[in-house]
FIBA-877047 format. One record per residue: residue in three letters; residue number from 1; x negated, y, z of N, C-alpha, C, CB in turn. Coordinates in Angstrom, 2 decimals. Glycine has a CB too. Layout:
# residues N
+------+-----+---------+---------+---------+---------+---------+---------+---------+---------+---------+---------+---------+---------+
! type ! seq !      nX !      nY !      nZ !     caX !     caY !     caZ !      cX !      cY !      cZ !     cbX !     cbY !     cbZ !
+------+-----+---------+---------+---------+---------+---------+---------+---------+---------+---------+---------+---------+---------+
!  ALA ! NUM !       X !       Y !       Z !       X !       Y !       Z !       X !       Y !       Z !       X !       Y !       Z !
...
+------+-----+---------+---------+---------+---------+---------+---------+---------+---------+---------+---------+---------+---------+
# end
This chain:
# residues 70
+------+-----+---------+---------+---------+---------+---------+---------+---------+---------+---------+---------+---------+---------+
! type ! seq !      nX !      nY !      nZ !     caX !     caY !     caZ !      cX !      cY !      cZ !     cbX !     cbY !     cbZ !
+------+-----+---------+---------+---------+---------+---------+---------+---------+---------+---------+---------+---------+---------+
!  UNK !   1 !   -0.83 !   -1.19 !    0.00 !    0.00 !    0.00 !    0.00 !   -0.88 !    1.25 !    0.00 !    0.95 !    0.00 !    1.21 !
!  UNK !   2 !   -1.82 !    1.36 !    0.71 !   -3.33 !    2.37 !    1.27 !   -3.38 !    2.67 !   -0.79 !   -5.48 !    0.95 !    2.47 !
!  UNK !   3 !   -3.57 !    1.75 !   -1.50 !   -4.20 !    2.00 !   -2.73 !   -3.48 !    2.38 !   -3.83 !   -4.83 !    1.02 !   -3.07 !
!  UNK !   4 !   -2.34 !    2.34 !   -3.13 !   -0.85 !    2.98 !   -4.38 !   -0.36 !    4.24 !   -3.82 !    0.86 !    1.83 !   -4.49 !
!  UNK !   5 !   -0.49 !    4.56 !   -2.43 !   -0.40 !    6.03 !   -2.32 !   -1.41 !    6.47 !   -2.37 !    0.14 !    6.58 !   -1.34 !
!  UNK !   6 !   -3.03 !    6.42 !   -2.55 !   -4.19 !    6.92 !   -3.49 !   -3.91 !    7.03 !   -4.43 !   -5.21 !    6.36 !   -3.67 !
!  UNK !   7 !   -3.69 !    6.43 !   -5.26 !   -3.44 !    6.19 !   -6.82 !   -2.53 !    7.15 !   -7.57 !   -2.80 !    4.82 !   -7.03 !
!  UNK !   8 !   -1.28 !    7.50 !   -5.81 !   -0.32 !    8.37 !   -6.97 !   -0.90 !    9.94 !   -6.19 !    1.99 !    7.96 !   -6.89 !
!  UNK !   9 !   -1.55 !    9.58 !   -5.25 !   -2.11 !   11.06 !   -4.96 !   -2.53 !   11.70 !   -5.88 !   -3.12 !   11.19 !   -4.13 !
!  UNK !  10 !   -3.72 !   10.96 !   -6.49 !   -4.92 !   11.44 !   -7.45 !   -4.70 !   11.47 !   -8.67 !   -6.04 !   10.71 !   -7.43 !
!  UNK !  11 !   -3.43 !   10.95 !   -9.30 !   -2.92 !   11.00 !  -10.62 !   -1.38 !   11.71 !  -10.51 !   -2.92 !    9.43 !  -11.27 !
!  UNK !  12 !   -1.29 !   12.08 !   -9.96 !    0.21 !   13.25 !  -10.38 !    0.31 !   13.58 !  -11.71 !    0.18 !   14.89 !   -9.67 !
!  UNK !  13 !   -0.60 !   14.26 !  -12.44 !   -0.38 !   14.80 !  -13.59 !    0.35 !   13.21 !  -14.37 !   -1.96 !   15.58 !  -14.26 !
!  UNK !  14 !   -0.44 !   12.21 !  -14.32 !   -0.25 !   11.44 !  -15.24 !    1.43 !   10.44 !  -15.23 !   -1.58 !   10.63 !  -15.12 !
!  UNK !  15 !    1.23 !   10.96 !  -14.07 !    2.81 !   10.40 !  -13.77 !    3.81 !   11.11 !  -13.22 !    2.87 !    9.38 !  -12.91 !
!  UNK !  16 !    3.57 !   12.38 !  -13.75 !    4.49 !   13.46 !  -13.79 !    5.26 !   13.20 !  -15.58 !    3.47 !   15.16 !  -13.46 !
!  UNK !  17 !    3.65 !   13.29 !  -16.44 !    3.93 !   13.01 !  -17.88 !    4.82 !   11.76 !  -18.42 !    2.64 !   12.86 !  -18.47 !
!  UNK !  18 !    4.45 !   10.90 !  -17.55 !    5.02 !    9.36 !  -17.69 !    6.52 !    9.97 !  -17.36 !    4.29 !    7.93 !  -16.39 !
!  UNK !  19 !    6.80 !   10.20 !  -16.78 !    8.61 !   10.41 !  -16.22 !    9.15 !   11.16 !  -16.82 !    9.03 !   10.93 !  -14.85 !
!  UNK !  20 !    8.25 !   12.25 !  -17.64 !    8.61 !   12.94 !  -18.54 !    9.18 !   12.77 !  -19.83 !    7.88 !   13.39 !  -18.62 !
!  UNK !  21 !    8.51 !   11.78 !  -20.01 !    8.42 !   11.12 !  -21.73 !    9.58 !   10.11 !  -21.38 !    6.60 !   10.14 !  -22.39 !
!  UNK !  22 !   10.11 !    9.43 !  -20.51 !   10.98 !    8.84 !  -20.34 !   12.13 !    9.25 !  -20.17 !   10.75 !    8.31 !  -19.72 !
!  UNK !  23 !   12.37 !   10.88 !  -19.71 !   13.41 !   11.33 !  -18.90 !   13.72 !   11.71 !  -20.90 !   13.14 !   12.74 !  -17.20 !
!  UNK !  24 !   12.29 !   12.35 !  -21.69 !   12.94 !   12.58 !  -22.94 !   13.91 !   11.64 !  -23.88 !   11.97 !   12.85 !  -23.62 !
!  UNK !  25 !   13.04 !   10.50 !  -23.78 !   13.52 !    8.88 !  -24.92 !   15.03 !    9.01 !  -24.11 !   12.30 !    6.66 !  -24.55 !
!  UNK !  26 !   15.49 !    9.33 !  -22.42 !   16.65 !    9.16 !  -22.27 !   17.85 !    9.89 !  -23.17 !   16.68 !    9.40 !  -21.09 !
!  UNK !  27 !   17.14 !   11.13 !  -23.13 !   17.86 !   12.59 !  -23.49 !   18.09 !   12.27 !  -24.63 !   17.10 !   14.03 !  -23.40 !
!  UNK !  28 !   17.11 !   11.66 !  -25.77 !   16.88 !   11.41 !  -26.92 !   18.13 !   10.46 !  -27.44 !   15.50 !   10.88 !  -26.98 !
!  UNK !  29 !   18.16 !    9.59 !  -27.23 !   19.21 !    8.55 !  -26.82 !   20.84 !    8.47 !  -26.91 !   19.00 !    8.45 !  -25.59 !
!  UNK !  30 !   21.08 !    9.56 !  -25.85 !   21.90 !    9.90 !  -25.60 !   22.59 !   10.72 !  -26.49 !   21.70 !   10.17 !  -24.71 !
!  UNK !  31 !   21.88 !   12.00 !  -26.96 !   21.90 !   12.57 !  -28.06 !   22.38 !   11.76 !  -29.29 !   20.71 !   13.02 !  -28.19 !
!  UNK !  32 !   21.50 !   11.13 !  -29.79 !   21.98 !   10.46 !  -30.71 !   23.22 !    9.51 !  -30.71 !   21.07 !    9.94 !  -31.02 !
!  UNK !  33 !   23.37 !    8.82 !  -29.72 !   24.70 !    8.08 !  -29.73 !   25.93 !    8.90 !  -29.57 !   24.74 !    7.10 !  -28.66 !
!  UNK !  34 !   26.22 !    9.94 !  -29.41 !   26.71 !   11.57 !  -29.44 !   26.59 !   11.33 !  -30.80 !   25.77 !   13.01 !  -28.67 !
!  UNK !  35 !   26.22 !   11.88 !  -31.72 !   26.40 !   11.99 !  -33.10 !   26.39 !   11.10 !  -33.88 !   25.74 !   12.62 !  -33.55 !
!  UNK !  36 !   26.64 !    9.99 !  -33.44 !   26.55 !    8.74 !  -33.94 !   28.37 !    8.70 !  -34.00 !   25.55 !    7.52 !  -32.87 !
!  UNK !  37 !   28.52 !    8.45 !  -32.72 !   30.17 !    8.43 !  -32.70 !   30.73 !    9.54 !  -32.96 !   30.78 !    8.06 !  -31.48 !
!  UNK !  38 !   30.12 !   10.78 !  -33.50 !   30.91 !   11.98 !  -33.93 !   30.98 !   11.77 !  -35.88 !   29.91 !   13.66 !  -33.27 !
!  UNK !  39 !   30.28 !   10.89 !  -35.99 !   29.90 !   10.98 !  -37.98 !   31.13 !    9.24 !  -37.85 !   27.00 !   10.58 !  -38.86 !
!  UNK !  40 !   31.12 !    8.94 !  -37.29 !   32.75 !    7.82 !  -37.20 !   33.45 !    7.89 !  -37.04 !   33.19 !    7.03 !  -36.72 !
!  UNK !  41 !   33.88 !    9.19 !  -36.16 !   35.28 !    9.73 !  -36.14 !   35.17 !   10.21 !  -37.27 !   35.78 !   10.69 !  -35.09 !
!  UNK !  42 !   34.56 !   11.61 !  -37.64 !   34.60 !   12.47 !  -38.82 !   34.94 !   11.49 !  -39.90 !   33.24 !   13.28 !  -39.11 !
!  UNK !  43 !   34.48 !    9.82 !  -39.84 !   34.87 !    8.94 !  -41.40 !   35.61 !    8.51 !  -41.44 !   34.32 !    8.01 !  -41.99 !
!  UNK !  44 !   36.78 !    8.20 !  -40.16 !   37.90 !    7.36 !  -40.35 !   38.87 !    8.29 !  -40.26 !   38.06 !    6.22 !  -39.43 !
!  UNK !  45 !   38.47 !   10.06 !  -39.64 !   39.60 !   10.72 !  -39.29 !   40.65 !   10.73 !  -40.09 !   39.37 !   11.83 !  -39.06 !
!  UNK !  46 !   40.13 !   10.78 !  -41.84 !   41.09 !   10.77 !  -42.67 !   42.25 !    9.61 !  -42.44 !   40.44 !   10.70 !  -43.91 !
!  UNK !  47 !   41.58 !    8.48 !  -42.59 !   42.80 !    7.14 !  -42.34 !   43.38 !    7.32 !  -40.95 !   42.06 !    5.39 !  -42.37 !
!  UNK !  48 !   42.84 !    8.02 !  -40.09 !   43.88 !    8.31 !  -38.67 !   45.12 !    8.98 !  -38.78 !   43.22 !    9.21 !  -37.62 !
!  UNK !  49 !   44.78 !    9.75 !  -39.57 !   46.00 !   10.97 !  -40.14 !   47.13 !   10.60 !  -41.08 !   45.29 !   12.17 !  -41.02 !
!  UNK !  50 !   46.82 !    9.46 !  -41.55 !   47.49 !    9.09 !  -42.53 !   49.11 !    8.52 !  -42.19 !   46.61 !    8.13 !  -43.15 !
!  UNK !  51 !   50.15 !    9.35 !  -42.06 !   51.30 !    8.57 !  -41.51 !   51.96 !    7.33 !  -42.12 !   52.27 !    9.42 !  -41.41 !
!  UNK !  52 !   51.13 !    6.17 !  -42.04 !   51.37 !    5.21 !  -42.44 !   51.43 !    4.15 !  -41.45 !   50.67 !    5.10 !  -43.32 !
!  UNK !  53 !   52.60 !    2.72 !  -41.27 !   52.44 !    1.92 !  -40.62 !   51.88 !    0.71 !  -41.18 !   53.39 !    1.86 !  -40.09 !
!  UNK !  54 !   51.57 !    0.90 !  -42.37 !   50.34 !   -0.76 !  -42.98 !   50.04 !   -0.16 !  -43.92 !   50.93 !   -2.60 !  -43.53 !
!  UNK !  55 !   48.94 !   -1.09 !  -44.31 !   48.07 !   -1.00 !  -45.45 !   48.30 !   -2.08 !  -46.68 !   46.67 !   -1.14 !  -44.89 !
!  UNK !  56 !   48.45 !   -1.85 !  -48.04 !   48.35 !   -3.23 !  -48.63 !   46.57 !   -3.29 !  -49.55 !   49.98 !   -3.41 !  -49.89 !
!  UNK !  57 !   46.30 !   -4.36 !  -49.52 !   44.58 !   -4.54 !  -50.33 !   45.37 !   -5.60 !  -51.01 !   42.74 !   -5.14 !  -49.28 !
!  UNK !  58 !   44.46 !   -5.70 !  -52.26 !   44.28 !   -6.82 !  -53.29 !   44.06 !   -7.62 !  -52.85 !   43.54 !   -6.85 !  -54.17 !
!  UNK !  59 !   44.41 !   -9.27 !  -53.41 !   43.95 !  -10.47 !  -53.17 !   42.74 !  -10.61 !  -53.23 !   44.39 !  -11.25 !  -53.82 !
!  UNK !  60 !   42.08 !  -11.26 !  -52.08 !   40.60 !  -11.55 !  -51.74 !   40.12 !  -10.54 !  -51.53 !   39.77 !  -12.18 !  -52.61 !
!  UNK !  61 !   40.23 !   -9.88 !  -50.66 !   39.52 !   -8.22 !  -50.11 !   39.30 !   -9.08 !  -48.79 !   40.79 !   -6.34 !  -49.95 !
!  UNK !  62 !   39.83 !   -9.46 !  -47.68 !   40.01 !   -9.75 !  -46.56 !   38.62 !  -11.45 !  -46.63 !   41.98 !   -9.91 !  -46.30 !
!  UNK !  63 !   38.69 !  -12.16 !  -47.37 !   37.80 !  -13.26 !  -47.34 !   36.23 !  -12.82 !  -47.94 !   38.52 !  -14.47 !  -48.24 !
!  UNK !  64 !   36.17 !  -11.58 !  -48.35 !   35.00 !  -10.87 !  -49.62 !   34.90 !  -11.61 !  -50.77 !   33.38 !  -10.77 !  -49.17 !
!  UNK !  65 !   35.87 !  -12.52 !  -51.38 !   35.92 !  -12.68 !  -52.88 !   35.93 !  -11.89 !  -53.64 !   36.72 !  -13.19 !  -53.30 !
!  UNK !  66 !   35.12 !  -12.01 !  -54.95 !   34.55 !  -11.24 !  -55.92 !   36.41 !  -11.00 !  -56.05 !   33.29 !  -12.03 !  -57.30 !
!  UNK !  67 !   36.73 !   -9.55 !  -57.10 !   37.75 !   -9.74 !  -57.66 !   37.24 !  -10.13 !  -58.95 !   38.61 !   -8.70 !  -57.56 !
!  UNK !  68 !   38.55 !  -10.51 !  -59.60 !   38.38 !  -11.48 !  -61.11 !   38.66 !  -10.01 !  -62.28 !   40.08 !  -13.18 !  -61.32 !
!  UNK !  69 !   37.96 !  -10.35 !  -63.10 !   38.17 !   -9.66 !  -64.00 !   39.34 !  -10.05 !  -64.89 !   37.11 !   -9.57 !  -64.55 !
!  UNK !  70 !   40.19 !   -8.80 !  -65.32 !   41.86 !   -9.46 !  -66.35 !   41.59 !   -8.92 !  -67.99 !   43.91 !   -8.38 !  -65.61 !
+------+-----+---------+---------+---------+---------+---------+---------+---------+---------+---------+---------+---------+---------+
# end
């Protein structure tokens, strides 16, 4: 224990920086998952709005079959 409160005596700076760079990658992070879920609303908002109670798709949309050419 004697050699880990030496250790953080004599290195403050370095583990001031260390908590730093971590407290950033948090900030960083966070940030981004913030605009992450703001560019997914902004893409579905349109189909949110849409006063519709169903959707119809072409045959084989739902399994990813090629469609056929007519």
């Amino acid at each position: 224990m004697f050699l880990a409160v030496r250790e953080l005596r004599f290195t403050k700076a370095r583990f001031g920086l260390m908590g730093a760079v971590v407290a950033l990658i948090a900030v960083l992070v966070v940030l981004l998952s913030g605009l992450s879920t703001g560019l997914v609303n902004d893409g579905v908002s349109g189909l949110q709005r849409i006063p519709a109670t169903s959707f119809a798709f072409a045959d084989g949309v739902q399994r990813g079959e090629p469609r056929q050419q007519r």
